[in-house]
Each structure stands twice: as structure tokens, then as C-alpha cells.
C-alpha positions as CSV (number, residue, x, y, z in Angstrom):
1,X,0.0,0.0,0.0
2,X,1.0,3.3,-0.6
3,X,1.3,5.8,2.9
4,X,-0.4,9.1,2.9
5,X,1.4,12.4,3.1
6,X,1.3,12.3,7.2
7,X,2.3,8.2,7.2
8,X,-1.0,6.7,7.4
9,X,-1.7,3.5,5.2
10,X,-5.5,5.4,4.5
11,X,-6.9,8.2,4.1
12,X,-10.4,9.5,5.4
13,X,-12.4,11.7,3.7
14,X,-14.7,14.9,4.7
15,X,-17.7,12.3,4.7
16,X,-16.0,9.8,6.6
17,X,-15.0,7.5,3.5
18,X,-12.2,5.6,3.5
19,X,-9.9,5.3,0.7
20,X,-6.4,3.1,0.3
21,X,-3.7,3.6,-2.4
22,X,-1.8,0.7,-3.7
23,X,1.1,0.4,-6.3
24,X,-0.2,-0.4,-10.1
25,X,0.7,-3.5,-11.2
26,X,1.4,-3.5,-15.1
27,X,1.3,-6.1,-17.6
28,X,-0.7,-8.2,-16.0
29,X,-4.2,-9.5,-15.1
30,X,-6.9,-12.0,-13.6
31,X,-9.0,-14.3,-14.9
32,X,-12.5,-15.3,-13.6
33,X,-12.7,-18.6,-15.0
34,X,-9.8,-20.9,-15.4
35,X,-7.9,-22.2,-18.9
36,X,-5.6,-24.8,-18.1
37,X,-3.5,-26.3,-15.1
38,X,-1.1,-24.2,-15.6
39,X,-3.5,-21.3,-14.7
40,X,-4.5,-23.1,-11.3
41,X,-0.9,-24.3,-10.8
42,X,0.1,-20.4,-10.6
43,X,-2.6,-19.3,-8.7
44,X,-2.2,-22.1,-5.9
45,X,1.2,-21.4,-5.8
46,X,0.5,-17.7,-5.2
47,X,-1.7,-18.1,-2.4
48,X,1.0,-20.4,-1.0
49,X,3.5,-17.9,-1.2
50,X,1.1,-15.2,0.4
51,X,0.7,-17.3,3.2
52,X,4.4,-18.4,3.4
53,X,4.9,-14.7,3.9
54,X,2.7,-14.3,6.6
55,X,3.5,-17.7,8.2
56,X,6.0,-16.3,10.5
57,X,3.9,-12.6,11.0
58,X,4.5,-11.7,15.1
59,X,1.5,-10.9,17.5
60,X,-0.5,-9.4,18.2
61,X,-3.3,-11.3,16.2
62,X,-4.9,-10.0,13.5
63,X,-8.7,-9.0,13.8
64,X,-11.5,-11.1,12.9
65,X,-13.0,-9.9,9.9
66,X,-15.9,-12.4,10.2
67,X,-15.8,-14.4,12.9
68,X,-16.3,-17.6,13.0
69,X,-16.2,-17.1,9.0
70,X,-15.3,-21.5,8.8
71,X,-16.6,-22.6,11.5
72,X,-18.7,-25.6,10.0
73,X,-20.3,-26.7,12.9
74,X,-21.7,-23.5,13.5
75,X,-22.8,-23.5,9.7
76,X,-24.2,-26.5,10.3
77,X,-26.2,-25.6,13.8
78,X,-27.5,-22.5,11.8
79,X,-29.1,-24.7,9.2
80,X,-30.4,-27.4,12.0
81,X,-32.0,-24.3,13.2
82,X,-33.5,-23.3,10.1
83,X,-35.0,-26.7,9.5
84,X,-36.5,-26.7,12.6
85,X,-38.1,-23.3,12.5
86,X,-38.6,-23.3,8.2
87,X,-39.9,-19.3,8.1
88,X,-40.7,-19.6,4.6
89,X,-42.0,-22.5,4.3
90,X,-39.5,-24.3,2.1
91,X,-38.3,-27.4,3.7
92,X,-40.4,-29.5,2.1
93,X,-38.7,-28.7,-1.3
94,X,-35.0,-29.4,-0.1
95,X,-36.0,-32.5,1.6
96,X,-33.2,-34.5,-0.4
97,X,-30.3,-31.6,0.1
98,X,-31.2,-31.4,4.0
99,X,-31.2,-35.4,4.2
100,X,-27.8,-34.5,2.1
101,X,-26.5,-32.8,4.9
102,X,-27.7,-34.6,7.9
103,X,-25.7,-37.7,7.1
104,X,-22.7,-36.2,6.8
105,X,-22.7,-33.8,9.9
106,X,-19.5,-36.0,11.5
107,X,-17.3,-34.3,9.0
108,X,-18.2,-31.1,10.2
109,X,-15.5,-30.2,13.1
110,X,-12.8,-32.6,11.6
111,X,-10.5,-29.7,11.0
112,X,-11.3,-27.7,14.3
113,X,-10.9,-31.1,16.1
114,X,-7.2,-32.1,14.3
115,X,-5.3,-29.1,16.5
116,X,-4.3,-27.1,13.6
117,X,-2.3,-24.4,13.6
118,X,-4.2,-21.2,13.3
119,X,-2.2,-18.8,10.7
120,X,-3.1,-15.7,8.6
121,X,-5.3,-16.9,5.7
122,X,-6.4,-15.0,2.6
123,X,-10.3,-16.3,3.1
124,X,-11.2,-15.7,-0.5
125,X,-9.2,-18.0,-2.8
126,X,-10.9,-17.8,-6.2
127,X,-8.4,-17.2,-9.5
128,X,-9.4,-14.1,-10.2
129,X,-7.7,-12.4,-7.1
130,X,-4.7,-13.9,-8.3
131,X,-2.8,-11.3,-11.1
132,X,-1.2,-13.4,-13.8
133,X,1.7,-12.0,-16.0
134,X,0.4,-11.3,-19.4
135,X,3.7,-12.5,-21.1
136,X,4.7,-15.5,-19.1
137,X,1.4,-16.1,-17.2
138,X,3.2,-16.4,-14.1
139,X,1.6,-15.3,-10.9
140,X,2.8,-11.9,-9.9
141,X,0.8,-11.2,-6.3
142,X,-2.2,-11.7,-4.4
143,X,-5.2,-9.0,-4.4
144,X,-8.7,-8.3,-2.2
145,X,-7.3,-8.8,1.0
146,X,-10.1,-7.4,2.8
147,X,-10.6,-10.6,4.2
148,X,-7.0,-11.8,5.5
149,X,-7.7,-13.0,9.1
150,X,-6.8,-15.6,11.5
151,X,-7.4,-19.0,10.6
152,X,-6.2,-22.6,9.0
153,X,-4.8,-22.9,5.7
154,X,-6.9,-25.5,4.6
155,X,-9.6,-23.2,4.3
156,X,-7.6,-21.2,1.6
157,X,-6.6,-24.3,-0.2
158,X,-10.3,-25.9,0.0
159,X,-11.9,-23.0,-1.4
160,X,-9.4,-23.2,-4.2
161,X,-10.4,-26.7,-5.2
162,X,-14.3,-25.5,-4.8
163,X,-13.8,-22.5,-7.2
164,X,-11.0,-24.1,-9.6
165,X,-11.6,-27.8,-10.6
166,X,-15.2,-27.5,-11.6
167,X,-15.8,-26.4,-15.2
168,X,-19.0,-25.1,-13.7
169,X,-20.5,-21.5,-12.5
170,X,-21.5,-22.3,-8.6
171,X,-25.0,-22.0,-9.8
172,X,-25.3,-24.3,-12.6
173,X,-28.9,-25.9,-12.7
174,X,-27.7,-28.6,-14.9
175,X,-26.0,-30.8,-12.3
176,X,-24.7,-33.1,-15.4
177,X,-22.1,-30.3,-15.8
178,X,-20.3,-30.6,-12.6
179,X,-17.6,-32.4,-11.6
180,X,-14.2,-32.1,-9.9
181,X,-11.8,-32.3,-12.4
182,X,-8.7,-34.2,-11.4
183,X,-6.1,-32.9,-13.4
184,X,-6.9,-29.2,-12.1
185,X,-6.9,-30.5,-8.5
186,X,-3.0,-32.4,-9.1
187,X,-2.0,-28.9,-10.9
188,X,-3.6,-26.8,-7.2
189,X,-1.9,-29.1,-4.9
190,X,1.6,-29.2,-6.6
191,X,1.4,-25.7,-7.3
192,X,0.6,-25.1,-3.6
193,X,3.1,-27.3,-2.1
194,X,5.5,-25.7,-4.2
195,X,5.5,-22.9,-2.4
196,X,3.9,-23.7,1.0
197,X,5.7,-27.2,1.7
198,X,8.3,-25.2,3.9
199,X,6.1,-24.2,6.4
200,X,3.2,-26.7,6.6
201,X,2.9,-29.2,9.5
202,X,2.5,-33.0,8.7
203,X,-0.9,-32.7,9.7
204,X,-2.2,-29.6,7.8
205,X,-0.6,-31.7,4.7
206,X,-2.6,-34.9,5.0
207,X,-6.0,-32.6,5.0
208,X,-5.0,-30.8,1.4
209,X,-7.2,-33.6,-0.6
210,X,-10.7,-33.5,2.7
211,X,-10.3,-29.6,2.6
212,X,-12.0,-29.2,-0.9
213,X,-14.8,-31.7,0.1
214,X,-15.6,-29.6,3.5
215,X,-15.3,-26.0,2.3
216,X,-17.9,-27.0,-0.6
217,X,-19.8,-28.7,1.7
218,X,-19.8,-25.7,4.4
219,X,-20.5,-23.1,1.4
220,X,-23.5,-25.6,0.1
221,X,-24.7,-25.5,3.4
222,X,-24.5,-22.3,3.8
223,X,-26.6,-21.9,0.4
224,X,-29.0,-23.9,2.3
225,X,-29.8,-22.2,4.9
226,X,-30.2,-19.5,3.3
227,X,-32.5,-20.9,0.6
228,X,-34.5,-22.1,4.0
229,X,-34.3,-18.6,6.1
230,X,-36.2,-17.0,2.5
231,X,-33.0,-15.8,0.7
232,X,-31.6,-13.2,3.5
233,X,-28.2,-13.0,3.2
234,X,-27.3,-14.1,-0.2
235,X,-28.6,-11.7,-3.3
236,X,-30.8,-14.0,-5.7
237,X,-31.7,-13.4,-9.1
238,X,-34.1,-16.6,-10.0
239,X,-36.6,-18.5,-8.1
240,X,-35.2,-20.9,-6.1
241,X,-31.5,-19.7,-6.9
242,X,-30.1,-20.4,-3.5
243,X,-31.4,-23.8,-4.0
244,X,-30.0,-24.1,-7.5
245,X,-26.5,-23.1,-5.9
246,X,-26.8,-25.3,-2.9
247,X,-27.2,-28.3,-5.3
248,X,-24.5,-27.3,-7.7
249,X,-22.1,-27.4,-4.4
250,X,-23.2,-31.0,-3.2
251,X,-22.7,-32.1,-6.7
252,X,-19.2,-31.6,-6.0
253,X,-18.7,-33.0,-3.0
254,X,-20.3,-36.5,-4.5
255,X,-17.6,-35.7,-7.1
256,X,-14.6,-35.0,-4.6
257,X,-16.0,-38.0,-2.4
258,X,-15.8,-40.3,-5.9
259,X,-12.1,-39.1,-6.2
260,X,-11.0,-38.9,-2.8
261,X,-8.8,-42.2,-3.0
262,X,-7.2,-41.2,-5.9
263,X,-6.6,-37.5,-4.3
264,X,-4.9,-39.0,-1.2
265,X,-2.9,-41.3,-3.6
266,X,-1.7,-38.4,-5.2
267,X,-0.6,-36.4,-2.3
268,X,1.6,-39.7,-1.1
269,X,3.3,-38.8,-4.1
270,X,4.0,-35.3,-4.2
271,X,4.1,-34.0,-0.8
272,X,8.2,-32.8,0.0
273,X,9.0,-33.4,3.5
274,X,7.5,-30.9,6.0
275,X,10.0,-28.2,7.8
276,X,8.1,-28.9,10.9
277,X,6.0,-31.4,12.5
């Protein structure tokens, strides 16, 4: 970021507006939806790096932007709730996502129960907040940060395998269309071990390949219970589009869950040696 005249990393306006300068970056660009391995390999390595960076960052803690922002159990409570109370009267039309759910609520505090190490996480992984060099299509940095807060890693790296490895929008309503596409998973994990192999625990390693399946089940859920609540928090733009996203999400999972063998397989193989344990 660039400092104000009097040293202050923003400036406030006569309204009260804030407003933050940052250094151009030239000759390069993002992408909303990916166009080959290679794309996703750069961007996971990216958000490795950015969180290699930050890995060794000394207190005090950084705020809480949303707290409790992957907390599935929570997520999950929210939608038992929901269920339970149905305001708009839609339960009866998601019986088959909410049975969905319910049998797999025991995956739901796997991560908070493993003891990982909380670190500074980017909490909004997608490829286009990644900058890719126009010439070599390297990645150059890591952008939005508006959400960088406390938290595990594998949030960052499952939302990368939600958003990347299906060649779907998160709302498609033909659920024929989605799938997790292996070869964009292998190039996401190599790319991110590349450059986050350094620093990760054992532990935080072995969950790479279960972090996609339980950040797209957490956001499906949270589609969910919104769907349920009448469409409160998340803006819609179609009947029943909540619904149409919630479903596009479980698709995935079932897709991730089909593959998760051969994902572990594949993380035997490329996973260097940890730093520390």
C-alpha cells in the first residue's frame, strides 16, 4: 500500500469515506474462470507464497473480519435451526439436500478437532484475485485482502479446489455439468506445495485432498440455509437460486468424495517433507 502524506496507510475523507492507495501492477491481469492447469498451478502457488509470507507474522493477532467465517459446525447448527423453524416454508422442497446434509454432519468439526495451527489466511481463494503476468502467465501477487484473518490454511486451499476444478458456474442448474476435475486438483496441490511445503505441519498436509470436500460442503450449506431462512443474506436473481447453488455445491462434494482415494494417492506422491512437525 501506498502511505499518505502524514504516514497513514488510508486516508479519510470529509464524509468519513475511506480510501487506500496501492502500487499499479502492469502487464498483468486475472481471470474469472480458469484455462488450463497451468492457470490453477500459478494461482495455488500464489496463495502459498502469500501465506508463506505471513507464516512467521508476530503478535499481536490480526482482527476477525468475520468471525467464526469457517466454523462448519456453527454453519451447520445455523441450518439445524433453520430446518426446525422453516420461516418460509420451504423445507419440504430441499428434503433431499437437508437429508444431504444430515448424514454427513460428522465431517463437520474434523479440521477444528485435528489441532491445527491457526495462521493468517487469505479467506477468499478464487483465481481471479490472483494477477497473472500477461507475457509469461506467471503469478505476480495476491489481491482483495479485505478478508486476510486468523485461521487454517486449509480453508484457503479448499476453497481453491471448490472455485478451480469444476468447469461449472456455482449456480449451474444442470448438475450433469459438474464435476471435480482431477487434473486441475494435481496442478492446485503441486502448485501449492511448491510454495507452502516449507512451512506446513504434517498434519495440515494430510487434509489438502478432505479440505475441498468440506469447504464446498460448508458453502453448500451455507446456500442452504439461506434458501430455507427466504433468501436473507445471499442476493438471488431466479426463483429458487439459492437452491440451485446449494445443489450445484453438493454435486461436488459426491464428485470430490468419488475421487478422494485417488486425491490421497496423489498427495503420497507429491508431498516434499515438511519443515516442521
Amino acid at each position: 500500500m501506498i502511505p499518505t502524506r502524514d504516514g497513514s496507510m488510508c486516508h479519510r475523507d470529509n464524509v468519513g469515506d475511506y480510501w487506500r492507495a496501492y502500487i499499479f501492477i502492469e502487464k498483468a491481469r486475472t481471470y474469472d474462470v480458469v484455462e488450463s492447469t497451468s492457470q490453477a498451478f500459478e494461482a495455488a502457488q500464489a496463495f502459498g507464497r502469500f501465506q508463506k509470507m505471513l507464516s512467521d507474522l508476530p503478535a499481536p493477532r490480526l482482527h476477525d473480519t468475520i468471525p467464526d467465517f469457517h466454523h462448519t459446525p456453527k454453519r451447520f447448527a445455523a441450518l439445524v435451526k433453520a430446518i426446525e423453524t422453516d420461516p418460509a416454508n420451504r423445507a419440504r422442497l430441499a428434503r433431499s439436500e437437508i437429508d444431504f446434509v444430515l448424514r454427513r454432519e460428522s465431517i463437520t468439526s474434523t479440521l477444528l478437532d485435528a489441532n491445527l495451527p491457526v495462521r493468517v489466511t487469505h479467506n477468499d481463494t478464487k483465481l481471479n484475485n490472483v494477477m497473472l503476468d500477461n507475457a509469461t502467465g506467471k503469478g505476480v501477487c495476491v489481491i482483495d485482502l479485505d478478508t486476510v484473518m486468523p485461521g487454517l490454511v486449509l480453508y484457503d486451499f479448499g476453497d481453491m479446489v471448490r472455485t478451480v476444478t469444476s468447469p461449472t458456474k456455482e449456480d449451474e442448474a444442470d448438475l450433469s455439468k459438474v464435476t471435480m476435475r482431477f487434473p486441475m486438483f494435481e496442478a492446485l496441490l503441486r502448485g501449492y506445495l511448491s510454495a507452502a511445503s516449507d512451512f506446513l505441519t504434517e498434519s495440515e498436509s494430510q487434509f489438502l485432498p478432505f479440505a475441498g470436500k468440506l469447504i464446498t460442503f460448508e458453502i453448500g450449506l451455507r446456500f442452504l440455509t439461506d434458501y430455507l431462512l427466504g433468501d436473507v443474506y445471499f442476493k438471488v436473481h431466479r426463483e429458487q437460486h439459492n437452491l440451485d447453488r446449494c445443489r450445484t455445491q453438493f454435486k461436488l462434494v459426491e464428485s470430490i468424495e468419488q475421487q478422494e482415494d485417488q486425491m490421497n494417492r496423489l498427495l503420497g506422491r507429491v508431498e516434499p517433507t515438511p519443515a516442521c512437525v
